[in-house]
C-alpha positions in Angstrom: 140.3 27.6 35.3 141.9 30.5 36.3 145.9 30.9 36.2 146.0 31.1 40.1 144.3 27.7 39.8 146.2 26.5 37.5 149.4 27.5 39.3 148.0 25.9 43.1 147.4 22.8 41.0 151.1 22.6 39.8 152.4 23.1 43.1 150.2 20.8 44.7 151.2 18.1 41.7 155.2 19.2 42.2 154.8 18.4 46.1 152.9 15.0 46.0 155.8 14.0 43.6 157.9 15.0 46.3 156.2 12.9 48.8 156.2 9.9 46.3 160.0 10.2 46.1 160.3 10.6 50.1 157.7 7.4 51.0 158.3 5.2 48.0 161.4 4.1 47.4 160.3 3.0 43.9 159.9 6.4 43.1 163.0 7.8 43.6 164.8 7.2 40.4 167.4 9.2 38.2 165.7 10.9 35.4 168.2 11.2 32.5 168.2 13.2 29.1 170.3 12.6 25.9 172.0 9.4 24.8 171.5 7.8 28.3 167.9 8.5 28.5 167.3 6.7 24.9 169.8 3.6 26.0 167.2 3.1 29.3 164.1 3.2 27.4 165.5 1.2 24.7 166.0 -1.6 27.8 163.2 -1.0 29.1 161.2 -1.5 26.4 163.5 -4.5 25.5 162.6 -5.8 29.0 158.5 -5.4 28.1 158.5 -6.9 24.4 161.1 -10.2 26.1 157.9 -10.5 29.0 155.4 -10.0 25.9 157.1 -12.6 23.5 157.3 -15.3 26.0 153.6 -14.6 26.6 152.5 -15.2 23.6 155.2 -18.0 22.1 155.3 -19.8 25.6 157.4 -20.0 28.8 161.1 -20.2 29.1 162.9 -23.2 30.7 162.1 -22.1 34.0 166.2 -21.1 35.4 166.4 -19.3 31.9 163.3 -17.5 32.2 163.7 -16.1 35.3 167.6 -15.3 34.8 166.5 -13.3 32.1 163.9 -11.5 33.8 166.8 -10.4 36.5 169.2 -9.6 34.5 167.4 -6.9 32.7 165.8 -6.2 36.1 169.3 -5.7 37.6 170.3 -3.7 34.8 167.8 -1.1 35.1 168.0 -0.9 38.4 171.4 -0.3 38.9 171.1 2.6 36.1 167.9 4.3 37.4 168.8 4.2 41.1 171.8 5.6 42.4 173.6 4.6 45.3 173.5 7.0 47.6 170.7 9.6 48.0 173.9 12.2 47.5 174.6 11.0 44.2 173.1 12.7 41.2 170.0 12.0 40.0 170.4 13.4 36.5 174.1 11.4 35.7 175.6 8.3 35.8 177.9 7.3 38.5 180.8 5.0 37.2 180.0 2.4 40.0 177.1 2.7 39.3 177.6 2.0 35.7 179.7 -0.9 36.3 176.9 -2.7 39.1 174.4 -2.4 35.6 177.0 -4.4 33.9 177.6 -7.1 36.6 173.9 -6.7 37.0 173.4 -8.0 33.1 175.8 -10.9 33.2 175.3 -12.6 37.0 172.2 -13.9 36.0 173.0 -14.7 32.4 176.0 -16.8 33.0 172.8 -19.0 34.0 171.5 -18.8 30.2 175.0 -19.4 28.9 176.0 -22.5 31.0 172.3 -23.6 31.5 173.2 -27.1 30.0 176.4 -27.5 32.3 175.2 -26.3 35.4 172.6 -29.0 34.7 174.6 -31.7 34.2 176.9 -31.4 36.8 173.9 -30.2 39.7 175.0 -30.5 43.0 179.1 -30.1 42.3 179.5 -26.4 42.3 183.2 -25.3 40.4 184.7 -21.9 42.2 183.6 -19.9 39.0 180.2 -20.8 39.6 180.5 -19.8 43.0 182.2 -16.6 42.2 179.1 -15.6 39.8 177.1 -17.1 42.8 178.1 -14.4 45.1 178.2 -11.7 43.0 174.4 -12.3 42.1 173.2 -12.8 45.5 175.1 -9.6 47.1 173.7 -8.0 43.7 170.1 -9.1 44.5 170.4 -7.8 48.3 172.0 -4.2 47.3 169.2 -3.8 44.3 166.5 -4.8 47.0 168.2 -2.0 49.1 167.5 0.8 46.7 164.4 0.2 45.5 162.7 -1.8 48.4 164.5 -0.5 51.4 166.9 -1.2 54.1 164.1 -3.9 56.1 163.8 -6.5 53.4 167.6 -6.7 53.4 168.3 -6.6 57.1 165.5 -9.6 57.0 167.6 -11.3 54.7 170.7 -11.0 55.9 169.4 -12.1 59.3 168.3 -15.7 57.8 172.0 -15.8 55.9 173.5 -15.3 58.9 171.0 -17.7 60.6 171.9 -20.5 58.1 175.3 -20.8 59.0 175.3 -20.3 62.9 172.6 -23.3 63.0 174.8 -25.4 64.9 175.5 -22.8 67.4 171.9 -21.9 68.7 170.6 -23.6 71.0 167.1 -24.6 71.9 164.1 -25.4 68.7 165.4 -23.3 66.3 169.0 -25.1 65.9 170.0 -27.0 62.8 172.8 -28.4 61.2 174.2 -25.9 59.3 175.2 -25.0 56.0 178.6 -24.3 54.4 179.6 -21.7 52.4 179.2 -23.4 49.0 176.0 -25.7 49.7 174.5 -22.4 50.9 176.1 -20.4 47.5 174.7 -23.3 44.9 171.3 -23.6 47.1 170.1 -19.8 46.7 171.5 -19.4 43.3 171.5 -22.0 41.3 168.6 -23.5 41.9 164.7 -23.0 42.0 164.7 -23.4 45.9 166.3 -19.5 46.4 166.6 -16.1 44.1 165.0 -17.8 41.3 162.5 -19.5 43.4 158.2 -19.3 43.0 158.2 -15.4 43.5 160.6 -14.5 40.8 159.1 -17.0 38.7 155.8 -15.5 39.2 157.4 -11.8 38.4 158.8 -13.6 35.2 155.3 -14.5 34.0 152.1 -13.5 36.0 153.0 -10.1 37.6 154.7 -8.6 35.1 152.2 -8.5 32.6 149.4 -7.3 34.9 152.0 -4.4 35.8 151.9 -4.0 32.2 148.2 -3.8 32.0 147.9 -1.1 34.8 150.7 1.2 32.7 148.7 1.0 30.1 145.2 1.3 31.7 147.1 4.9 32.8 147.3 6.2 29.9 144.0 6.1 28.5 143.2 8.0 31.1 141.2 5.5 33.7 142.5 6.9 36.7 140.7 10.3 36.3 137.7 8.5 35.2 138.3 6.5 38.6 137.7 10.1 40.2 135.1 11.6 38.6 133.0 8.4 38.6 133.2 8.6 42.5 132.6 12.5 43.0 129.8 11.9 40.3 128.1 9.0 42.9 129.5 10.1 46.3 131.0 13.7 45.8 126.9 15.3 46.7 126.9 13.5 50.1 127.3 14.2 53.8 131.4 14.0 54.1 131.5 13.6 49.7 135.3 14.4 49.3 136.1 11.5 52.0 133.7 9.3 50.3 135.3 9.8 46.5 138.5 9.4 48.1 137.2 6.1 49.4 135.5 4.8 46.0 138.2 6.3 43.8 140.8 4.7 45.8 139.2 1.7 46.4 139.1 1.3 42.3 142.2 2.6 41.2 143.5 -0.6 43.8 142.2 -3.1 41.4 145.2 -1.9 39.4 147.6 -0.5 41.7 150.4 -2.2 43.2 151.4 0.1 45.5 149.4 1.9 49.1 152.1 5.0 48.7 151.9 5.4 44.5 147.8 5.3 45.4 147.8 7.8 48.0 149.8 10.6 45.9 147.9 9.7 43.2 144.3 10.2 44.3 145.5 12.1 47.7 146.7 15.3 46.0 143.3 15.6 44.2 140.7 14.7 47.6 142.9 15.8 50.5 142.9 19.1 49.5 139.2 19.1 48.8 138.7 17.3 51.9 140.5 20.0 53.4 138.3 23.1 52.4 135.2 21.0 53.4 136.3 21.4 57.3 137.6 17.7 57.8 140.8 18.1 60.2 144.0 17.8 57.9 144.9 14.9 60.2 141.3 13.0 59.6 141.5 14.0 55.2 144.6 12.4 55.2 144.2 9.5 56.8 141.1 8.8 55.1 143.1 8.6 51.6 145.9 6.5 53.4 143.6 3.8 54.6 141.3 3.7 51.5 144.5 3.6 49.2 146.0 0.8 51.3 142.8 -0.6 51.0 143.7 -1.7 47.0 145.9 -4.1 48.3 143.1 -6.1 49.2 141.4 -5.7 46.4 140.2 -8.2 43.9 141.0 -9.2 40.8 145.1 -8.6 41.6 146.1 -7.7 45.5 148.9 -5.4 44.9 150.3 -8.7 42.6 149.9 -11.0 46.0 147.2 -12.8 44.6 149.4 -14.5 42.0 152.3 -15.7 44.6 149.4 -16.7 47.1 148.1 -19.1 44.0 151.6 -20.5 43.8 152.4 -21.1 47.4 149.4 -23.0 48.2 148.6 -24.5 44.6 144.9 -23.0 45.5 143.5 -21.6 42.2 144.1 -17.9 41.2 140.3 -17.3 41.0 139.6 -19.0 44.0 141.7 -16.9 45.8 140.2 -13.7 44.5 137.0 -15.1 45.2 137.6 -16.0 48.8 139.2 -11.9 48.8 135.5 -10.5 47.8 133.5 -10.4 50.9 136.4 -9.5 53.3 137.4 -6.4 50.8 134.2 -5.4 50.8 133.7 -4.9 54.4 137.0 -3.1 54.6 135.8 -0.5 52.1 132.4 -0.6 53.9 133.9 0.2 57.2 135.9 2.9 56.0 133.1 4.6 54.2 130.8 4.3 57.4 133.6 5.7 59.8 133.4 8.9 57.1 130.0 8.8 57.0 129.7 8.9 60.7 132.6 11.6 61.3 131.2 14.0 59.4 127.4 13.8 60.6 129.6 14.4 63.8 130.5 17.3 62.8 128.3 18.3 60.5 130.4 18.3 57.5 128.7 18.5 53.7 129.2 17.2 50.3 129.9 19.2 46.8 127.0 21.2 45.7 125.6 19.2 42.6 126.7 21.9 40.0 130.1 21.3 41.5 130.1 17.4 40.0 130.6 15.9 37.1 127.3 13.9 35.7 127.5 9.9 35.8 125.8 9.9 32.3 127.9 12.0 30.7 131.1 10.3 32.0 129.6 7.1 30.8 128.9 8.3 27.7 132.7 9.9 27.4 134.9 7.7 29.3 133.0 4.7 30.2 134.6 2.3 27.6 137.9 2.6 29.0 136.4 0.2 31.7 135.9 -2.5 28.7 140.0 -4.1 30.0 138.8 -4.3 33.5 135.4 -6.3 32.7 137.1 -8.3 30.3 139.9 -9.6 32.7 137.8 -10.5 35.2 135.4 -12.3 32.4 138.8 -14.2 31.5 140.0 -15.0 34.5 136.1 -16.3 36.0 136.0 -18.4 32.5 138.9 -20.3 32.6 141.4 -18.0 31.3 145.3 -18.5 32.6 146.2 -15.3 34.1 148.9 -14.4 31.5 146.7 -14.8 28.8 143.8 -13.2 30.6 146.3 -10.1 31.1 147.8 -11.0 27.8 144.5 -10.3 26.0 143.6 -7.3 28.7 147.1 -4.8 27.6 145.2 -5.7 23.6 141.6 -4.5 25.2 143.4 -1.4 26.8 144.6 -0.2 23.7 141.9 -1.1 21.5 139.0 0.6 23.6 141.2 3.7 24.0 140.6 3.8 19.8 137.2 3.7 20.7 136.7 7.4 20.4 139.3 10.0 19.5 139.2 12.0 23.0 141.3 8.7 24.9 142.8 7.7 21.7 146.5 6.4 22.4 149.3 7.3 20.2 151.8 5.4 19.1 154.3 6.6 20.9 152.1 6.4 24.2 152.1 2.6 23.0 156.0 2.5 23.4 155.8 4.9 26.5 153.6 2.5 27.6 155.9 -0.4 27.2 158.6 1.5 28.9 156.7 2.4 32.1 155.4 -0.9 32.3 159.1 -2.2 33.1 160.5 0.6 35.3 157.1 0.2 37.3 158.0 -4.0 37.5 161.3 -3.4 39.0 160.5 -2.9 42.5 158.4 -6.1 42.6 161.7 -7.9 40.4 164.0 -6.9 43.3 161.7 -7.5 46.0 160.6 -11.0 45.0 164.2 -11.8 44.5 165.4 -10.7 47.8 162.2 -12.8 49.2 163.9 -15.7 47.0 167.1 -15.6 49.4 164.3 -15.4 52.6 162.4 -19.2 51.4 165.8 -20.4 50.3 167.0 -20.1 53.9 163.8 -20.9 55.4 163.6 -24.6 53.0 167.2 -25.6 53.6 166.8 -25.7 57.3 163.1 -26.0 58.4 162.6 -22.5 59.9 159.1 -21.9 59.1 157.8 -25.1 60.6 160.3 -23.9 63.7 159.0 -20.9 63.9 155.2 -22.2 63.9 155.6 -24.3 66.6 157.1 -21.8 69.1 154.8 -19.0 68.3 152.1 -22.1 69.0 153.5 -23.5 72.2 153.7 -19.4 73.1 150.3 -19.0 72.7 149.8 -22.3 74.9 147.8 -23.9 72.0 145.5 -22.0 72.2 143.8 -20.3 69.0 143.1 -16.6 69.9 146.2 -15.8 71.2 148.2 -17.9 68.4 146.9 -15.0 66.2 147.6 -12.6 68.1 150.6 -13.3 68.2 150.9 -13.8 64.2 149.1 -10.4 63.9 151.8 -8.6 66.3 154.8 -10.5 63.9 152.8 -9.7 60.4 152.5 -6.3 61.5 156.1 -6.0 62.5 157.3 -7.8 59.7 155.4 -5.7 56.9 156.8 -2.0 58.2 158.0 -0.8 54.7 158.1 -3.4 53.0 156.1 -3.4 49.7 152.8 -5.4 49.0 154.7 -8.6 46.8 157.3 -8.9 49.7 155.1 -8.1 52.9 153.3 -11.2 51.5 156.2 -13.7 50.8 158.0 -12.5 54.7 154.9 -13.0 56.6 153.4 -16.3 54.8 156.8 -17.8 55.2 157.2 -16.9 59.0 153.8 -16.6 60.4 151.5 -18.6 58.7 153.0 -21.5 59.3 151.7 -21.3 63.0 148.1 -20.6 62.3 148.2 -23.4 60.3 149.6 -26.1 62.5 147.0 -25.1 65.2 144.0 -25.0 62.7 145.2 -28.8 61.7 145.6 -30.1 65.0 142.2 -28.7 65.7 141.0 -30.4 63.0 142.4 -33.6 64.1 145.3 -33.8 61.2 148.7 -34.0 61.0 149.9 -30.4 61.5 153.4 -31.7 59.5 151.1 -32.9 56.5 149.7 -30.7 53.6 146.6 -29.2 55.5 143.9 -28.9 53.3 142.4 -25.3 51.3 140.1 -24.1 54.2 143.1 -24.3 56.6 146.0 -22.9 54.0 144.0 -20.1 53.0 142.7 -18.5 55.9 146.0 -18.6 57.4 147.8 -17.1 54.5 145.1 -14.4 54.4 145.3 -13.9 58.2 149.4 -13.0 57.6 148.7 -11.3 53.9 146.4 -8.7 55.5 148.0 -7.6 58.9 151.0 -7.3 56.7 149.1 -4.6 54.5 147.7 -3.3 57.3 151.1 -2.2 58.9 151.2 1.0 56.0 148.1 3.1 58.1 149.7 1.4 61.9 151.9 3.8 63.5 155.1 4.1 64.3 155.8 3.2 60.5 152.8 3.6 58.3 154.3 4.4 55.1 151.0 5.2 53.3 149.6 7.5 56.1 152.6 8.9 56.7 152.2 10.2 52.5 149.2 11.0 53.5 149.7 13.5 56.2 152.4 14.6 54.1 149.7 15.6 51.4 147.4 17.4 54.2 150.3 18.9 56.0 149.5 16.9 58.9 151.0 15.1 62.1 152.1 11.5 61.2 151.7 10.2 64.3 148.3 11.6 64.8 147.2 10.8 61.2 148.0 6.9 61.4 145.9 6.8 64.6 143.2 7.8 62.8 144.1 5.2 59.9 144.1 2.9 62.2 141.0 3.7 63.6 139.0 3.7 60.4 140.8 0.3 59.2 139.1 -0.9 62.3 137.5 -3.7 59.8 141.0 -5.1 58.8 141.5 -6.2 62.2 138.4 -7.9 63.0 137.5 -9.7 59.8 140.8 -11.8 60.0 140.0 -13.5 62.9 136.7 -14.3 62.2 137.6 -15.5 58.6 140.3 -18.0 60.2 137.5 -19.0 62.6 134.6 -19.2 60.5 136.4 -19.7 56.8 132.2 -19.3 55.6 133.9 -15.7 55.1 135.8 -17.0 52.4 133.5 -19.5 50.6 134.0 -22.5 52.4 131.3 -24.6 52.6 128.4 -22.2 52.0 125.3 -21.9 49.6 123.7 -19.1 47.9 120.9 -18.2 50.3 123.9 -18.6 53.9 126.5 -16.1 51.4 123.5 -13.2 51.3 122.4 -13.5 55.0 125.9 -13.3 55.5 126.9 -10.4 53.6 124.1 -8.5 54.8 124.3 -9.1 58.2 128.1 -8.4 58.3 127.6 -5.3 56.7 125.5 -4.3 59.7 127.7 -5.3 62.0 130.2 -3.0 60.0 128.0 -0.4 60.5 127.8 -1.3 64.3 131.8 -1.0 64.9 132.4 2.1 63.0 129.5 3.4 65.0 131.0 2.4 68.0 134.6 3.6 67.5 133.4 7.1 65.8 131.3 7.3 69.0 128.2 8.5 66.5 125.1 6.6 65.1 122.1 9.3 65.3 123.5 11.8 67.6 126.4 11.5 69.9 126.9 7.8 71.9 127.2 7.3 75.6 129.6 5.3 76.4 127.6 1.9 76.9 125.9 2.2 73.6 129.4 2.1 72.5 130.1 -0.9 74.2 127.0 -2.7 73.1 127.5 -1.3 69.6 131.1 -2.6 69.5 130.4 -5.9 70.8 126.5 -6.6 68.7 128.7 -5.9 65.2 131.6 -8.3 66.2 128.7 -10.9 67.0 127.3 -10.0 63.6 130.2 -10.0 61.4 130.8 -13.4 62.9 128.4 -15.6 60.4 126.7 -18.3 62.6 123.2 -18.0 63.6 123.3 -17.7 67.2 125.8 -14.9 66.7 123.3 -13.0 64.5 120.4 -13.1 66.7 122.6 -11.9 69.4 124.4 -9.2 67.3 121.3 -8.3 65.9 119.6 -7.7 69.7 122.6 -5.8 70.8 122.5 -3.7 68.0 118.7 -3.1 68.0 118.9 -1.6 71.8 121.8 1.1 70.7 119.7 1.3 67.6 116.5 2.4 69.4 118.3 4.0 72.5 119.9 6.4 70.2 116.8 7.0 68.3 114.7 7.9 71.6 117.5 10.8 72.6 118.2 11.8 69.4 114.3 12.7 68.8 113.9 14.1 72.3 117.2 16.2 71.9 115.6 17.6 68.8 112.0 18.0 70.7 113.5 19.8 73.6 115.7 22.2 70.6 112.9 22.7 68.6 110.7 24.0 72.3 113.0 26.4 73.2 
């Protein structure tokens, strides 16, 4: 490599950081040096070996587990990220210094008067409600730096909706809450901050987050990329297509659509680039395929584990019922590259270009051992913190595998330390969510919210969730993966699901059964993601046109456009739950796989405007239309997807071979 190379390299690596720190909020942390830098490791590798020991040995009391887990959260957070984007980023600001320490002790007067607090539940003294306030106004300002402003104004909105209950009139008015009941409700018990999604940052989450620091190190991510330009880099489009594959398997680890972007972005955006795709169109493909991860089996940007514990569904069934519907996502992406750049004629890497696929195998392809094995785990019966217990072991181990990914150990420790500073955005966010279900249990606003958004929609299915998807989409503008899931399941699933029940002849008040709970929680999970590539705030393709130098605007209509899957498959999974496993046999999953791939391939078709040559604008229509009809599973709606798709299928065939005729006659 030459040093001009080298040099464009640097620069491109000093700008995506750059980009990191302006769309992730996570990112944008003091770096220190000296004594201080030693004192935040030496917590945050504290932090890792606490989350490690109670792994192994077993689970806290649950209060004392999770007021551990936030007070070293708090800790960090208050000492890594300042409070004002004016503030240093290389010293420590007294206030902020003194946050870190009311950080540490808010949650651990818990663990000091754990037996107390439990014997006199319900009668609140004023010093408990002191250290009350202070955590939860602690909580909301650490959610504020490291999650963003959104979250909190969410938050604050259901505070303030708590107490003016009495005052509202019309469905959503409630009795109220005082000051105190409200103060002992959301912090002191298991209803608020320390509700299900800290408890599931305390245990499940963290760990995992764990796994994926260490899978970093051993190098797996540039495996990720050179696996994919070794399979796809040769083809029609081949820089859109790793950035597709590479991104699509660096999400089984990732937590985060920005972090994924910058990561794979700055290495296939550029390429992309050089290759003639429109800096607007390069970008936007990395944005949707990194946003993509979040969808992703085995861990969903961490959502998988709270979606387990919200609707006591199993952690592999929900990963299971995940696999066909992330699969056509990342099959309509890669056909809406595949058609763009036949549009426009645009070519893959030459094959001396690429890396080979046996030789990267036979170099790197052990480091894959950790991912295999957690799946293995999980399938056979594994908890998922011993399954990711056992995977952070693998990691290492198969690193020692051969001296060329060998980790040190001091990569072990750095490991350990990463591992925490990467938890702390999910810590915050799942605590802030905490106040968000503590409001939304203390006066029945879910159920509220349901019905309206039902009676809204007239009762009627279709436009019940399109409703939900206009509210999930609203909801998750930058807000991470973990809390984009709690908001939306909390305020808009809750509607799908008392339609689905009623249309099922049940109580739409009772616990509706898996193939109701699941679809609906799905249906809010995924328009949720889907608002990082949705303009006018799409976080992740924003990153990406910062990477390409694009427009933003102009780059998340095009994200939009190629996440064109995400917004069908939702609706036909709540309609037709077959999508997800329900009720279906071996032979009924393949037809079904198959024939809503084709209709995949039909709607990408259709919206590029491109299947053989260029398509007129009823082809697009029929296209459009016969791969709805197909990703629909039902037998009637294959047959007439399949005949809709046939006539574009030979229509375009006929001009495209008499175009070429009548070029080839001139």
């Amino acid at each position: 490599m030459s040093d001009s190379q080298k040099l464009q390299q640097e620069n491109a690596a000093a700008d995506a950081q750059e980009i990191l720190k302006k769309y992730d909020k996570e990112s944008n942390f003091r770096t220190y040096s000296g004594f201080l830098a030693k004192i935040v490791a030496a917590l945050a590798i504290a932090f890792s070996v606490f989350q490690l020991y109670t792994a192994i040995f077993g689970v806290l009391d649950a209060m004392v587990q999770r007021s551990i887990h936030l007070s070293f959260g708090l800790t960090l957070i208050y000492l890594l990220y300042p409070t004002s984007k004016k503030w240093s980023h290389s010293k420590l600001n007294p206030v902020d210094a003194l946050l870190a320490v009311c950080g540490a002790l808010a949650p651990l007067y818990i663990v000091l008067n754990y037996q107390k607090l439990v014997l006199r539940a319900g009668t609140a003294t004023p010093v408990d409600i002191v250290f009350g306030v202070i955590g939860i106004l602690l909580v909301l300002e650490a959610a504020r730096r490291v999650v963003g402003v959104p979250m909190v104004v969410i938050a604050l909105v259901f505070i303030v909706y708590a107490f003016a209950g009495p005052y509202i009139p019309g469905k959503l008015a409630h009795r109220g809450a005082n000051f105190e009941t409200l103060i002992q409700h959301l912090y002191f018990t298991t209803e608020g901050v320390f509700g299900i999604p800290l408890g599931v940052s305390s245990t499940f989450i963290f760990l995992f987050i764990l796994f994926g620091a260490f899978l970093e190190r051993t190098g797996l991510g540039q495996l990720f990329i050179d696996l994919a330009n070794a399979v796809a880099g040769w083809a029609a489009g081949g820089p859109a297509k790793v950035a597709v594959l590479s991104s699509a398997l660096m999400g089984t680890v990732s937590g985060s659509s920005v972090a994924n972007v910058v990561g794979t972005g700055s290495f296939t955006i550029p390429m992309m680039k050089r290759l003639g795709y429109k800096p607007e169109f390069a970008g936007a493909v990395e944005a949707t395929a990194s946003t993509g991860g979040q969808l992703m089996p085995p861990i969903m940007g961490a959502a998988a584990f709270l979606m387990a514990e919200f609707t006591n569904i199993p952690y592999v069934r929900i990963i299971g019922a995940a696999v066909v519907p992330a699969i056509l996502y990342y099959f309509g992406v890669w056909a809406g590259v595949h058609f763009e750049a036949k549009k426009n004629g645009l070519r893959g890497l030459s094959r001396e270009e690429l890396p080979k696929f046996k030789q990267i195998i036979l170099e790197k392809g052990h480091l894959i051992i950790p991912l295999v094995a957690i799946i293995y785990l999980l399938v056979t019966g594994f908890t998922p913190m011993k399954a990711a217990l056992w995977a952070i072991i693998l990691s290492i181990a198969s690193s020692w595998l051969k001296k060329s990914t060998r980790i040190a150990p001091i990569e072990i420790v750095g490991g350990l330390e990463a591992g925490a500073r990467s938890a702390l955005g999910v810590l915050a966010a799942t605590a802030c969510a905490g106040i968000i279900i503590g409001i939304v249990t203390l006066t029945g606003l879910g159920l509220k919210l349901g019905s309206i958004l039902v009676e809204l929609a007239g009762g009627r299915l279709i436009p019940t969730l399109f409703f939900t998807m206009i509210t999930s989409l609203i909801l998750g503008m930058g807000v991470p993966t973990t809390a984009n899931y709690v908001i939306t399941s909390t305020i808009t699933a809750p509607a799908v699901i008392m339609l689905l029940s009623k249309q099922a002849g049940l109580d739409p008040y009772a616990v509706a059964p898996a193939n109701i709970i699941l679809p609906a929680h799905m249906f809010a999970f995924y328009f949720g993601i889907i608002a990082d590539v949705t303009p006018p705030v799409a976080l992740a393709a924003f990153a990406g046109a910062g990477i390409a130098k694009a427009n933003p605007m102009k780059t998340g209509l095009n994200a939009t456009k190629l996440a064109i899957a995400a917004f069908l498959v939702p609706y036909i999974f709540v309609m037709n739950p077959q999508m997800l496993l329900f009720n279906i046999n071996f032979f009924t999953f393949v037809w079904m796989l198959i024939t809503s791939l084709v209709g995949i391939i039909a709607v990408a078709a259709a919206v590029n405007g491109w299947f053989f040559t260029t398509m007129l604008w009823y082809e697009r229509i029929l296209g459009f239309a016969g791969g709805v009809l197909l990703i629909d599973p039902g037998i009637a709606t294959d047959i007439i997807g399949l005949a809709l798709f046939a006539a574009v299928v030979i229509s375009q065939f006929t001009r495209s071979r008499r175009a070429k005729h009548m070029a080839a006659t001139r």
